[in-house]
N, C-alpha and C positions, 0 to 999 in steps of 0.2 A: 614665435618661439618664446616658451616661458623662459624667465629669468634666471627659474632656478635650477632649469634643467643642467647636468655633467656638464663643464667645459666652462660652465660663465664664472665669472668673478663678481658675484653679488652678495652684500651683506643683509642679513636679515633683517637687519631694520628698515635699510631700503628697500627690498622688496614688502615688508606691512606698509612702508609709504606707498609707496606706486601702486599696488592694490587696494587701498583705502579709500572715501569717495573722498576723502580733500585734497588727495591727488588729482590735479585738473585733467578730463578728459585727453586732452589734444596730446598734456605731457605724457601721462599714462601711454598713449596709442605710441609717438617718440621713444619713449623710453623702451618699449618692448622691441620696436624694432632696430634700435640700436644693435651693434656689432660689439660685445664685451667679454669678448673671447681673449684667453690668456696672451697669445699671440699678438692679440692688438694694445693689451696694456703694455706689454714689453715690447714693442714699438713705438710706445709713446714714450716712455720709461727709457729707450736708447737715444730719444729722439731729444729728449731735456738734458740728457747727459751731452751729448754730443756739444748741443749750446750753451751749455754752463763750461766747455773744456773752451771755446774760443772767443767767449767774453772777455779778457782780458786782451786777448790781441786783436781783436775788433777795436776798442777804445781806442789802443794805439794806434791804430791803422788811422783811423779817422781823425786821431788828434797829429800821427807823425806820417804819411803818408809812407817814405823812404822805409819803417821799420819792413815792413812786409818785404822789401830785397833784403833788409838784412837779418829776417827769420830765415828766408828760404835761403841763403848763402850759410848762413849758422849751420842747417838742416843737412846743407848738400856737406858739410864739413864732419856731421855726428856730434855736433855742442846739445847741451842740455836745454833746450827749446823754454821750458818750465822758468829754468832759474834765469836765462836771458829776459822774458816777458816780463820776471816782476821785479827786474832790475833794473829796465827800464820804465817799467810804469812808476817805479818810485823818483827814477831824471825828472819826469814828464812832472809829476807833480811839484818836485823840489825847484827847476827851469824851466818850465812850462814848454809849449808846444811849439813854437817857432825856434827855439833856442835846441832844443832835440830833435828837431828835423834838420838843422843846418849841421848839429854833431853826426847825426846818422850818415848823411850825405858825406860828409867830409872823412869819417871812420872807412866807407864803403870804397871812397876815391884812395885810400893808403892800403886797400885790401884786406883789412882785418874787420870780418863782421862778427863782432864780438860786443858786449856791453863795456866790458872795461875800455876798451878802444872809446867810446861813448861817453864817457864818465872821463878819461881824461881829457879829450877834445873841450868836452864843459868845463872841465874845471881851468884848463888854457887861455879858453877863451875869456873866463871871468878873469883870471889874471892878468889877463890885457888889457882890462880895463877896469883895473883897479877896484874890482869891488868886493865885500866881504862874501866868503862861503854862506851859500843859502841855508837856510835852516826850515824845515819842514812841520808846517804849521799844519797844526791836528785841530779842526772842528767840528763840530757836533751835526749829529747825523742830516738833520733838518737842514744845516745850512749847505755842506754837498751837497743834498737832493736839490739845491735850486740851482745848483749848475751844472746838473747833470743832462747831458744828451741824451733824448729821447726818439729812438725812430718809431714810427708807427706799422704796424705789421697789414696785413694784407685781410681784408674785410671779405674776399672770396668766397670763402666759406660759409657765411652766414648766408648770402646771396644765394648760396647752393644748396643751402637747409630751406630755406623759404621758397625755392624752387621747387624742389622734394617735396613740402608740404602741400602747395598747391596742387599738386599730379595727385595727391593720396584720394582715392575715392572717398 
């Protein structure tokens, strides 16, 4: 099917590429049979949204296990799910991660899954032991990114293009 036939989402300068001869063969024949039907961009398009709405409570998850019983208890309650997440992701960074899973746990055991419940439990506990309120240290981009958790996604896909290519006459 041509590229530019009703229905596809191709811009004209990529189609003068992939018809041109320094478009490589193999990609040329790939690219035409590609699926770039409006349907499939907006699929992909719902698909990025979707993972950009639970990146913040993924980090959580990972760094406070307990948070996920107390979104879903939030949830079952009708609390603002939004301002809970980055109310917490700001504990997490100010008290770090073993100190916000022992508040979560201990908010959840008094029944209020709430951040404030969260936030005072921290700050109790710091006054128990005598130490000054945290102060939330802002660094430059570069230096987050080296301690940033990285998971690696699933290489499937590429095994099943290189499959596909092999079957192609």
């Amino acid at each position: 099917m041509n590229p530019g036939t009703p229905g596809r989402l191709v811009s004209r300068s990529l189609q003068k590429r992939v018809h041109s001869s320094s478009f490589p063969r193999a990609m040329r024949k790939r690219f035409m049979a590609m699926n770039m039907s409006g349907e499939h961009i907006q699929a992909l398009v719902d698909r990025k949204r979707r993972g950009r709405r639970h990146r913040a409570t993924d980090h959580l998850a990972q760094a406070a296990p307990a948070s996920r019983d107390l979104l879903m208890r939030a949830a079952e309650r009708g609390d603002n799910l939004g301002a809970i997440t980055s109310a917490l992701s700001n504990l997490l960074d100010r008290y770090g991660a073993a100190e916000l899973q022992a508040a979560i746990i201990d908010a959840l055991a008094k029944g209020v899954p709430h951040h404030n419940a969260v936030r005072q439990v921290l700050e109790r506990r710091r006054d128990d032991r005598g130490r000054a309120p945290p102060v939330a240290v802002i660094l430059p981009a570069h230096v987050q990114a080296r301690d940033r958790v990285v998971r690696t996604g699933s290489l499937d896909v590429y095994d099943k293009l290189v499959e596909a290519s092999h079957d192609e006459p």
